[in-house]
Wavefront OBJ file of the C-alpha trace (Angstrom):
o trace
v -111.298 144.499 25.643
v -110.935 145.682 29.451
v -109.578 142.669 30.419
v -106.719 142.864 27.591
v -106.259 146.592 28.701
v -105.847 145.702 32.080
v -103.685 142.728 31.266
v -101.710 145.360 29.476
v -101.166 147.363 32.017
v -99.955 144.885 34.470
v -97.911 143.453 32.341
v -95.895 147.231 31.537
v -95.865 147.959 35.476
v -93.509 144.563 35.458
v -91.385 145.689 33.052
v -91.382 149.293 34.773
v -90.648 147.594 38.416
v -88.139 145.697 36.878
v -86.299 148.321 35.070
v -86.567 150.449 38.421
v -84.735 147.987 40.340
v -82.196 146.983 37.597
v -81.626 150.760 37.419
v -81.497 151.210 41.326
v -78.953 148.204 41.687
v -76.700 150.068 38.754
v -77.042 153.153 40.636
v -75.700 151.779 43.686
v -73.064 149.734 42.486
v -71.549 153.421 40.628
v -71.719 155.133 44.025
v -69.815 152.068 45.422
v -67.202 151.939 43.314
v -66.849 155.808 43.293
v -66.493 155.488 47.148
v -64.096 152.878 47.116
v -62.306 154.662 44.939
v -62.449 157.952 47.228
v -61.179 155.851 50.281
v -58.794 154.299 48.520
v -57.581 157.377 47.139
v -57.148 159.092 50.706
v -55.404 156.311 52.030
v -53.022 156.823 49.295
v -52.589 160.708 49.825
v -52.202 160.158 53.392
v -49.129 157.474 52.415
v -47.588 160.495 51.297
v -47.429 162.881 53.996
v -43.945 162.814 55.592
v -43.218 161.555 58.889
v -43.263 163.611 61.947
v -39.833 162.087 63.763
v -36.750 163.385 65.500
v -33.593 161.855 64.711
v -29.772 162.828 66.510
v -26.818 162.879 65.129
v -23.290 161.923 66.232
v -20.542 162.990 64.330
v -16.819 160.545 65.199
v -13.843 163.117 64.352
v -11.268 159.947 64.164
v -13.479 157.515 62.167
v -14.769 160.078 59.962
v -18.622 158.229 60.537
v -22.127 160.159 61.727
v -24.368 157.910 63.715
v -28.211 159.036 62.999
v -30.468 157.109 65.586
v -33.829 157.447 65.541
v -35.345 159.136 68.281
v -39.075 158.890 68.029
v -42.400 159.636 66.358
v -44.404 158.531 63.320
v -44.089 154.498 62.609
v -41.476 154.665 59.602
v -40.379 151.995 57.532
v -36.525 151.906 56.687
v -37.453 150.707 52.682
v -38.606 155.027 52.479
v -35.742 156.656 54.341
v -32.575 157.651 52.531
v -29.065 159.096 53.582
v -27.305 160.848 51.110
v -23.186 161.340 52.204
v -20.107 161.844 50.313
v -22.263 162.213 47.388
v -23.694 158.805 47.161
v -27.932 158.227 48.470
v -28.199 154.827 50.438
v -31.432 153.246 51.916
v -31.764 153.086 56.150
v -32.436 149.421 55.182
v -28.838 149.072 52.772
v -26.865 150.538 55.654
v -27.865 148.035 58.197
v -30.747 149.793 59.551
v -34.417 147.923 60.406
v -37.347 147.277 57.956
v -39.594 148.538 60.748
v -37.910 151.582 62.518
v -38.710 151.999 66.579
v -36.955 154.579 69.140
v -33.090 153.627 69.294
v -32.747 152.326 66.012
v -29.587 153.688 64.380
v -26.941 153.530 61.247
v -23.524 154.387 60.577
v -22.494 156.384 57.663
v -19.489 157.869 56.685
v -19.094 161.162 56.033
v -15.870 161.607 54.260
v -13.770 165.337 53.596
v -17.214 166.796 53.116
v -18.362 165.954 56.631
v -22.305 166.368 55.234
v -25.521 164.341 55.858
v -28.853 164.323 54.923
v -31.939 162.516 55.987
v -34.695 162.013 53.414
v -38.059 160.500 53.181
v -39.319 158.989 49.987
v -43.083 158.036 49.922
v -44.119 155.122 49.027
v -45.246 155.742 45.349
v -41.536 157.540 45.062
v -43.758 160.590 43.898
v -42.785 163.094 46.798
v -39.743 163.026 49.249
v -38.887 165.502 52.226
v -35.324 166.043 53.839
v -35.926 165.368 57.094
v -32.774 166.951 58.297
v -29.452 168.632 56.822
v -25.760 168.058 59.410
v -22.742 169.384 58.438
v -19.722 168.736 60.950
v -16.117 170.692 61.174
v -12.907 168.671 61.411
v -13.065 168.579 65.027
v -16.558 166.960 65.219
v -18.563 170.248 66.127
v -21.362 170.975 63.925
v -20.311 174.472 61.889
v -21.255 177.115 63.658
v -19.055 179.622 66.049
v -19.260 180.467 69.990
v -18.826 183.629 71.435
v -17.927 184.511 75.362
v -19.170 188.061 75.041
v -18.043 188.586 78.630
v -19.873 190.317 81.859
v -21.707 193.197 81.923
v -24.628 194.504 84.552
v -28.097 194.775 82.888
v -30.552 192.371 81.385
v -30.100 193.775 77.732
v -26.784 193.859 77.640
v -24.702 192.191 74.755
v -27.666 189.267 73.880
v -28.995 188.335 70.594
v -30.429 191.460 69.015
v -34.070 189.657 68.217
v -34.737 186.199 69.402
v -38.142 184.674 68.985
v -38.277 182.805 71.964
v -36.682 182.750 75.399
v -36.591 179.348 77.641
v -35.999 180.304 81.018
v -35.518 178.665 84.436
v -36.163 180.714 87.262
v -35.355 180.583 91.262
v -37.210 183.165 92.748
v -39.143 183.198 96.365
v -42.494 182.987 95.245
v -42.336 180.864 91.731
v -39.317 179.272 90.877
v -40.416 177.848 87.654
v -39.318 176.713 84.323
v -40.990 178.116 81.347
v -41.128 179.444 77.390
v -41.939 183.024 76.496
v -42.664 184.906 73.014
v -39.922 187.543 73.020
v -41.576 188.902 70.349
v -44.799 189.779 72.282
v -43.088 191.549 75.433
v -41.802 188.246 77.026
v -45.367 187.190 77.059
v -45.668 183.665 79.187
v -46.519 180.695 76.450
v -45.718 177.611 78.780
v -44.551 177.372 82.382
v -44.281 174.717 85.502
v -43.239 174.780 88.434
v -39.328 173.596 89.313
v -37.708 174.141 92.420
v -33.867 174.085 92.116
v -31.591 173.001 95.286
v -28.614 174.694 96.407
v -25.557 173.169 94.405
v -27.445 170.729 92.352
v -26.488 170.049 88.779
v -29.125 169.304 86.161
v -29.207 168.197 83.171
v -31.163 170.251 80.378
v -32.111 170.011 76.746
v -33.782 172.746 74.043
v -35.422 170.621 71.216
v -36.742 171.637 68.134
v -38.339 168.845 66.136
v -39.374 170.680 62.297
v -41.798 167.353 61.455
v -44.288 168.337 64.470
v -43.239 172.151 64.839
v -42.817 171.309 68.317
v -40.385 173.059 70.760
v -39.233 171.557 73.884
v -37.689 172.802 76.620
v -36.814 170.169 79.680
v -35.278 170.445 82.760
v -33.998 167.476 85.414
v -37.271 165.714 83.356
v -39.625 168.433 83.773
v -41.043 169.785 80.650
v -42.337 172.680 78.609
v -43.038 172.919 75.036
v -44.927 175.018 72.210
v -46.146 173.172 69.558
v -46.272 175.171 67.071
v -43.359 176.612 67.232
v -42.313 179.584 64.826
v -39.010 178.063 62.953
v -35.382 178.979 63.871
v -33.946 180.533 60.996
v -31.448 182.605 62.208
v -29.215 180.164 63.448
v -28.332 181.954 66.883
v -28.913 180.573 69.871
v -28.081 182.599 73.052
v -27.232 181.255 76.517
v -27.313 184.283 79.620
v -26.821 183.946 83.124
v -28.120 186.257 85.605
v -27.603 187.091 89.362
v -29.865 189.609 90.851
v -28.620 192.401 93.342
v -28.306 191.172 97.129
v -25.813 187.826 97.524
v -22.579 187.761 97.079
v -22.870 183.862 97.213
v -25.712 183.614 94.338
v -23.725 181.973 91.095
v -24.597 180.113 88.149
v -22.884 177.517 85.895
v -23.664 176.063 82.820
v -21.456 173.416 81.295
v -20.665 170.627 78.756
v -22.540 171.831 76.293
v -23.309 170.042 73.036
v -25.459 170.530 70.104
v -26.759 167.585 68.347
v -24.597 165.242 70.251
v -21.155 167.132 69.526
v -19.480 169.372 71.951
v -19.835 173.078 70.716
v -15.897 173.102 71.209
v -14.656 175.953 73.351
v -15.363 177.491 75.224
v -18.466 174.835 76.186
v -19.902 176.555 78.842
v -19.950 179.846 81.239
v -20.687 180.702 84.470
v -21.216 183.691 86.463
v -21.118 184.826 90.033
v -21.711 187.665 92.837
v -24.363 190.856 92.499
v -25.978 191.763 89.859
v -23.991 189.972 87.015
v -24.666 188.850 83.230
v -22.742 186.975 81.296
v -23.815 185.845 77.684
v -22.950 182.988 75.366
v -23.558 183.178 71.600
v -23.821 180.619 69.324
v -24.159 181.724 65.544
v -24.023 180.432 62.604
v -25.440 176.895 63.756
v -28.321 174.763 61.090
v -31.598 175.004 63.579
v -34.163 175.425 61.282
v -33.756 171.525 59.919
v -34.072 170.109 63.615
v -31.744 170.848 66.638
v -31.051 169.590 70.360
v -29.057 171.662 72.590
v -27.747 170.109 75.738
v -25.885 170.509 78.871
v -25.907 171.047 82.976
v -26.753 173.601 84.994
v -25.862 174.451 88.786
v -27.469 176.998 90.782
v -25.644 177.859 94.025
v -27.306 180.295 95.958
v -28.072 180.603 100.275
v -31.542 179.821 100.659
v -32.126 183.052 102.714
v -31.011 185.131 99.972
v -33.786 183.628 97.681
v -36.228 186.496 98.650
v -37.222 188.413 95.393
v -38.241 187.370 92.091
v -35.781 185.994 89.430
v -33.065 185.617 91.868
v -31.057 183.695 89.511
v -32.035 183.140 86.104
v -30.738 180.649 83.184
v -31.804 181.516 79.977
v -31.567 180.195 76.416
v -32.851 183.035 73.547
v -33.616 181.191 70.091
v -33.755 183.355 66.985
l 1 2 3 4 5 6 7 8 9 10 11 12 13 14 15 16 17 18 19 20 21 22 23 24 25 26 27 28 29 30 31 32 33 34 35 36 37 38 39 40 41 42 43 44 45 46 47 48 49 50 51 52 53 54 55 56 57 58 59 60 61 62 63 64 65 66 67 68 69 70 71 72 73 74 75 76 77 78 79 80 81 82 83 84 85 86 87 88 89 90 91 92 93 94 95 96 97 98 99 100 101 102 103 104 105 106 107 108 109 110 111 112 113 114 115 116 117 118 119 120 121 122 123 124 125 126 127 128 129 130 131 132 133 134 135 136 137 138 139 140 141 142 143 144 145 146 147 148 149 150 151 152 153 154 155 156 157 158 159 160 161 162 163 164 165 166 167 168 169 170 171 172 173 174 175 176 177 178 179 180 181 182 183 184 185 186 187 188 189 190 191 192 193 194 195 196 197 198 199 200 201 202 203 204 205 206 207 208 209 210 211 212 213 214 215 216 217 218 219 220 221 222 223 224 225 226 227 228 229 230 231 232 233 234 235 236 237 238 239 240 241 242 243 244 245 246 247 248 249 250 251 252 253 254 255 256 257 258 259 260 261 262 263 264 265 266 267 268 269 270 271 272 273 274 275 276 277 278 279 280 281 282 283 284 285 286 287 288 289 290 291 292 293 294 295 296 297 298 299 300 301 302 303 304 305 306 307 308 309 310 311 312 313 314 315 316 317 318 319 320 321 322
C-alpha cells in the first residue's frame, strides 16, 4: 500500500515538473513575441519622425526653375521627399534626384507664374508627412519680402526692429573682439561667443542660418562659428542689419554687401555701409518666410586704424532676428 502511495506520488511530481516546464517555455515564448513586437514597433515609430536637414534654394528669374540642393543632415531617401510646384507634387526621385540623398545632391523644378515651392517629407508607411520648407520668389528672383535703408542716425536704439529675439554680433574692440549670439529678450544676455579678430580692410564672408528640423541657429563668420540650438523660431519675418562706429576715428567704417537670402539677391538696395564718429545706419528686411528655414548671406569689411581700436565695441556689425 506504501509502495503504491509512493509510486503515486512520484509519478504526479512528473506530471507536475512537466507541466511546470511546458508552462515556463509558453511563458517565455509570450514575453518574446511581445518584445519583438515592442522593438519592432519602435523601429517603426522612429521611421516616422521627420528628418532633421537643411536644404537651399535658388530661384532662375529667366528660366522660371528653383534649384533645391540638399545641404546636409539626417540620411534621407529621395523615394519619401516630395516637391509640390505649379500645383502638381513630384517625387525627389521622379525629378532626377538620388535614391540615397548625400550633401550636394540637387533637382530642378519649375516654378511657373506662381513662383512657389514646397519641400515635403512623407514617411515611409505614407501615414505622416512634414513640409520641410515653404519658398515663394518675386518676378525678379528675390524671395518676397521688402528692404528698407532707414538711413543714419547717432544712438544704438535708433530706427531698429522694435523686438528682435536674437542679435548676432561681430565685434572689434581692444580687449575682445569677438563674434557672438545674444538673447535680446533677456537684456542682451551672452548665449554663444568666440573669439575673431578682424584685420584692417579685410572682407569676409558671413552667413545667419536657421535650420527648423534641428532648431538650430547659426551664425558664422570667415569659418568661425556660433550657434544656439535650440533656437526660439523666427516668426516675424524681420531681419535687421545695423552698423555701428563708436565716438573717436574719423577713419573707423563699415560695409556690408551682396547680400542674399536663400541664394537670391535681396534686390536693392543689397547692402549698406557706414562711416566716421559715432554713426548707425540700419537695414530692414520685412516681410521675408524665416520661420520654414532661412540663410542670410553676404561680406563684411571693417576698416578702422589699429590705434584707434582702444575701447570696447569699436565697430560693431549686427544682424537682429525677430
Amino acid at each position: 500500500m506504501m509502495g503504491e502511495l509512493t509510486g503515486s506520488l512520484g509519478n504526479r511530481r512528473g506530471v507536475s515538473s512537466a507541466l511546470s516546464t511546458v508552462l515556463m517555455i509558453a511563458l517565455v515564448l509570450v514575453l518574446a513575441a511581445a518584445a519583438g513586437t515592442f522593438v519592432f514597433d519602435l523601429g517603426e515609430r522612429a521611421t516616422e519622425s521627420p528628418p532633421q536637414s537643411a536644404f537651399s534654394y535658388e530661384y532662375d528669374s529667366v528660366s522660371g526653375k528653383t534649384t533645391i540642393s540638399y545641404q546636409g543632415g539626417t540620411e534621407l531617401s529621395g523615394t519619401e521627399l516630395y516637391v509640390l510646384h505649379d500645383g502638381v507634387e513630384e517625387s525627389w526621385v521622379n525629378l532626377g534626384g538620388a535614391t540615397a540623398v548625400t550633401a550636394g545632391d540637387e533637382v530642378d523644378v519649375s516654378v511657373g507664374s506662381s513662383r512657389k515651392v514646397q519641400l515635403v517629407w512623407k514617411s515611409p508607411s505614407g501615414e505622416t508627412s512634414t513640409v520641410l520648407a515653404t519658398r515663394t520668389f518675386s518676378a525678379s528672383g528675390s524671395p518676397v519680402f521688402s528692404a528698407t535703408n532707414q538711413g543714419t542716425s547717432n544712438g544704438w536704439a535708433n530706427s531698429r526692429m522694435t523686438s528682435p529675439d536674437r542679435n548676432m554680433r561681430l565685434v572689434n574692440e581692444d580687449s575682445q573682439p569677438r563674434v557672438e549670439i545674444r538673447n535680446s529678450n533677456a537684456g542682451d544676455a551672452k548665449i554663444s561667443s568666440t573669439s575673431f579678430t578682424p584685420t584692417a580692410g579685410s572682407t569676409y564672408d558671413f552667413e545667419l542660418r536657421y535650420n527648423p528640423s534641428t532648431d538650430k541657429l547659426e551664425f558664422e563668420v570667415d569659418g568661425t562659428v556660433v550657434s544656439e540650438q535650440p533656437a526660439p523660431t523666427p516668426d516675424d519675418g524681420e531681419l535687421g542689419i545695423l552698423l555701428k562706429t563708436r565716438n573717436g576715428g574719423a577713419s573707423k567704417s563699415i560695409s556690408v554687401d551682396s547680400l542674399t537670402l536663400d541664394g537670391a539677391s535681396i534686390g536693392s538696395p543689397d547692402g549698406l555701409s557706414v562711416s566716421g564718429d559715432g554713426q548707425t545706419k540700419n537695414l530692414l528686411i520685412d516681410s521675408a518666410d524665416l520661420k520654414n528655414g532661412f540663410t542670410l548671406s553676404g561680406d563684411v569689411t571693417f576698416t578702422f586704424n589699429p590705434s584707434e581700436i582702444d575701447g570696447s565695441e569699436e565697430l560693431v556689425f549686427r544682424i537682429d532676428l525677430g
